[in-house]
C-alpha positions, 0 to 999 in steps of 0.5 A: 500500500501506499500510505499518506498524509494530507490536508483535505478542506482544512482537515488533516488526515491520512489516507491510502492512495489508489490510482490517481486518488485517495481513500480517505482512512481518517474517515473509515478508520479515525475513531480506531486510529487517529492519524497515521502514526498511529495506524502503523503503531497500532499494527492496523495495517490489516484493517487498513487494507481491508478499508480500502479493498474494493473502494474507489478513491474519494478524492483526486491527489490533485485535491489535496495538501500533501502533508510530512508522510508522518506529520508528527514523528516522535523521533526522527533519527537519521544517519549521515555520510551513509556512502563514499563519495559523500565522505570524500565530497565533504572531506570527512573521515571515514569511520567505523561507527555510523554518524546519527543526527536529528532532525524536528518535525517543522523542518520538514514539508510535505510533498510539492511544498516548497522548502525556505532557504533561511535568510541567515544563509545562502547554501541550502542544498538538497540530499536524496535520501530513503527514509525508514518508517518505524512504525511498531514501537521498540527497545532493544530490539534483535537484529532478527526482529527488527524488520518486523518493526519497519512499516516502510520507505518514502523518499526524503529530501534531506535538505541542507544548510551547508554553511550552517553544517561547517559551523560545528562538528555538529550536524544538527545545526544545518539540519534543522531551520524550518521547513528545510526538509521534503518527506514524501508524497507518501511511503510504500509499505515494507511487504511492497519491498 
């Protein structure tokens, strides 16, 4: 399936995308799970495709705001200088242990919303990356489990404030101004992979 979120007549909601349109599961499914987040915790990925078999979509995508695939994301953890030639681009290091960072809910957009190049600089760049949409909670979890934590994948604009990056050994700072980040149009669930 191929899960989004978005805005509908001044309504958030999260839906699935069929064709060229949408079924609306906030309006099926909204009393068991209020937004898309919590479908995916919940483990309603089941109830979601039952909602939608057989249904038309109940609106085009060209009628709606696409929204952060997950709007409200408690964590969102991402790994940097994942691949050679951007170590070597941006003359780091190789290392043996991954580098994380975080990146806030209002640095991100939706699809087709534009990103700010804030005013405090004048090096907003883009990075493609793959995001990994945890969607059953978890500690400790086993490398043999942990795939069964992954709901699935979107497309992420990691967008970057290069100038900001070279202030600090720190990444954060160059990730974080508002809405310099793109999250979707929607994600593609695991057992599509």
């Amino acid at each position: 399936m191929k899960l989004a979120s978005f805005v509908r007549n001044g309504q958030n909601s999260y839906g699935a995308v069929v064709g060229d349109g949408i079924v609306d599961l906030g309006a099926l499914l909204g009393k068991r799970y209020a937004d898309l987040k919590s479908l995916l915790a919940a483990d309603g990925l089941t109830a979601a495709a039952q909602a939608i078999a057989g249904r038309q979509a109940d609106c085009p995508l060209a009628s709606v705001q696409m929204l952060p695939v997950i709007p409200n994301p408690g964590k969102i953890w991402c790994c940097g200088l994942n691949y050679a030639d951007h170590v070597r681009e941006t003359q780091r290091d190789f290392t043996e242990q991954p580098t994380f960072f975080q990146r806030y809910a209002d640095s991100q957009v939706g699809h087709n919303q534009p990103l700010l190049r804030p005013r405090e600089s004048i090096q907003l760049d883009y990075e493609a990356e793959i995001a990994v949409i945890i969607g059953k909670p978890g500690r400790r979890i086993s490398r043999e489990q942990a795939g069964a934590h992954v709901a699935g994948y979107a497309c992420y604009n990691d967008g970057s404030v290069r100038d900001w990056q070279r202030h600090t050994s720190q990444f954060a700072p160059g990730k974080n101004f508002y809405r310099t980040g793109g999250f979707g149009p929607w994600m593609v669930t695991a057992d599509e992979i």
